[in-house]
Steps between C-alpha positions, in 0.01 A plus 500: 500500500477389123608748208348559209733288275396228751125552410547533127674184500212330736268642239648299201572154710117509632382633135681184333413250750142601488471536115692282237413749243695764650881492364783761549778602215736756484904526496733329772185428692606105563677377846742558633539826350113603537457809305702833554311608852446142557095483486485151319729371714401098596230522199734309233584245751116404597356560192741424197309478225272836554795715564652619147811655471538717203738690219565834587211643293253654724277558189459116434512436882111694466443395163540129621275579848236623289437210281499300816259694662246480203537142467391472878820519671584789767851605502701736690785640311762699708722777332869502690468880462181713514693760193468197238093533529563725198594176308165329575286840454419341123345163692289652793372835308410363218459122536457344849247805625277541150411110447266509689325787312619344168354163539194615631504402828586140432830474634691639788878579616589396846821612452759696784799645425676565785802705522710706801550880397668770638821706620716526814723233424726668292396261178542822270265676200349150379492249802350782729183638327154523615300484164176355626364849402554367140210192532248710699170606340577205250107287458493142603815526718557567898762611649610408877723598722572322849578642820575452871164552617290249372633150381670458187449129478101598522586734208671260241285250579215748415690590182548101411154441532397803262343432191653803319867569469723697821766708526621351810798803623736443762750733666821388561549625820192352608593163519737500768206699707333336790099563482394715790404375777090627551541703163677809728818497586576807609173659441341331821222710537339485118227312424549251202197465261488289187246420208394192393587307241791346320742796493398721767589850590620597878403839708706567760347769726640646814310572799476916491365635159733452238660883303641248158408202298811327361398216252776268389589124444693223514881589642383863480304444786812447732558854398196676579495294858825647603377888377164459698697423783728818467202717404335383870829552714669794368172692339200335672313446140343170462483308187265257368636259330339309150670212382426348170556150418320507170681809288257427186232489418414826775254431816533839634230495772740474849700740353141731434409456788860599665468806344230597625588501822821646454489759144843378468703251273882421457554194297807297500670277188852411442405538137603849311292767571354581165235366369453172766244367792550845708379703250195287416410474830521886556299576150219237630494632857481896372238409269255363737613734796516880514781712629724195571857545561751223332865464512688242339817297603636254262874434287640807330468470151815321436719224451532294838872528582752208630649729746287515840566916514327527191256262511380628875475828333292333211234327682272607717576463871314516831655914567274576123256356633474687859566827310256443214261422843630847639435683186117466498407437863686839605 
């Protein structure tokens, strides 16, 4: 079976081969070293002169991709670690997602940053954050996240093909994964729906009439697999399950339309707990539903730590998520 790094990689060969406007820059990305986690590996080698390597300035990294993009070029920039997306915040807030609004329509940004984020690794406070909380709600710009459910080569080849700048996030840990084999894994009895369109958004529903509705994405999802599973064998609660591939701007309908069934919602994020995607999500779903019951399960609000102790303690695990499950169900 192929894992996601092998599909984000596919993604960028196919994107190149089929498009000579498409070219990819970013740090250390050229053979044989092939970027950090190794997703431009081969590119540098087939394509030489539309793969860019770059100063260590992540700032004019997306300052550069965004005068390519308006002059009809569509570049993917990769950011070694998802923590320096505070250094391009200047670019994509208030440059690569307004000109389309400032030049009235006449132009548009087909840029994609892409960038892995996340803990568990033991990288420490600033190679370990998840601060794609930080770019959501922002006009003009989407944010993604892949997963192993769908295909993340359909989903960066979605985001290449945009018109309007992406947030393209990837989870560390995710590239290693295997995609599952019939969207299940362990969950063998759950139905697996999906919407249409570009960046669609999974509902996995079990058999028997689900008690919960946990809504997460990208590695987050691996997480809230392994907790429906424990709430069914030691508990007998079953979970739907709402996985988002697009994080911004909201579609909130399968997750609606979860609730409903259900009256229910835990969301999941290895982000901090304050003020991020959980919390949105539960304001959204309490305004348009009466008497629902939320719990949310994300990073304490701290400093991710090098240690694994501390760090395990710090983000959320699949036991938070089982009890946050326990907590509203019983």
């Amino acid at each position: 079976m192929t894992t996601v790094l092998d599909r984000l990689n596919f993604a960028l060969h196919r994107s190149m081969e089929s498009d000579e406007r498409v070219y990819v820059l970013g740090e250390d990305i050229l053979d044989p070293y092939g970027g950090a986690f190794k997703v431009t590996r081969g590119l540098s080698t087939k394509f030489p002169t539309r793969v860019l390597t770059t100063p260590i300035s992540e700032a004019a990294i997306v300052g550069m991709a965004s005068g390519m993009a308006l002059r009809g070029l569509i570049p993917v920039a990769e950011i070694m670690f998802g923590d320096f997306v505070t250094l391009v915040a200047d670019q994509l807030v208030n440059h690569a997602s307004k000109f389309r609004w400032i030049y009235n329509n006449l132009v548009r940004v087909p840029l994609v940053v892409r960038t892995p984020m996340g803990g568990r690794r033991g990288y420490g406070p600033t190679h370990s954050q998840s601060l794609e909380k930080m770019f959501l709600g922002v006009p003009g710009l989407k944010v993604i996240a892949p997963n192993t459910l769908g295909d993340p080569a359909d989903l960066l080849a979605a985001a290449i093909s945009d018109e309007d700048p992406v947030l393209f996030i990837e989870h560390k840990l995710l590239y290693t994964r295997q995609l599952l084999e019939a969207g299940k894994a362990d969950l063998r009895d759950y139905q697996v729906d999906q919407t249409f369109g570009d960046y669609p958004t999974f509902t996995m529903r079990p058999t028997k009439p689900a008690h919960l509705t946990l809504a997460c994405y990208g590695y987050n999802f691996e997480l809230a697999r392994l907790a429906a599973l424990d709430l069914i064998m030691e508990h007998e609660i079953f979970s739907e399950i709402i996985l988002f591939s697009q994080l911004s701007p909201f579609n909130l309908d399968p997750l609606f339309q979860s609730l409903e069934r259900t009256g229910k919602l835990v969301t999941v994020e290895e982000g901090t707990i304050s003020l991020g995607w959980g919390a949105e999500l539960a304001a959204r779903s309490v305004e348009k539903m009466r008497g629902l019951m939320v719990r949310r399960v994300a990073a304490l609000d701290l400093p991710v730590a090098n240690a694994k102790s501390l760090e395990d303690k710090i983000l959320p695990s699949v036991q938070d998520i089982v009890n946050a499950g326990l907590y509203i169900v019983e």
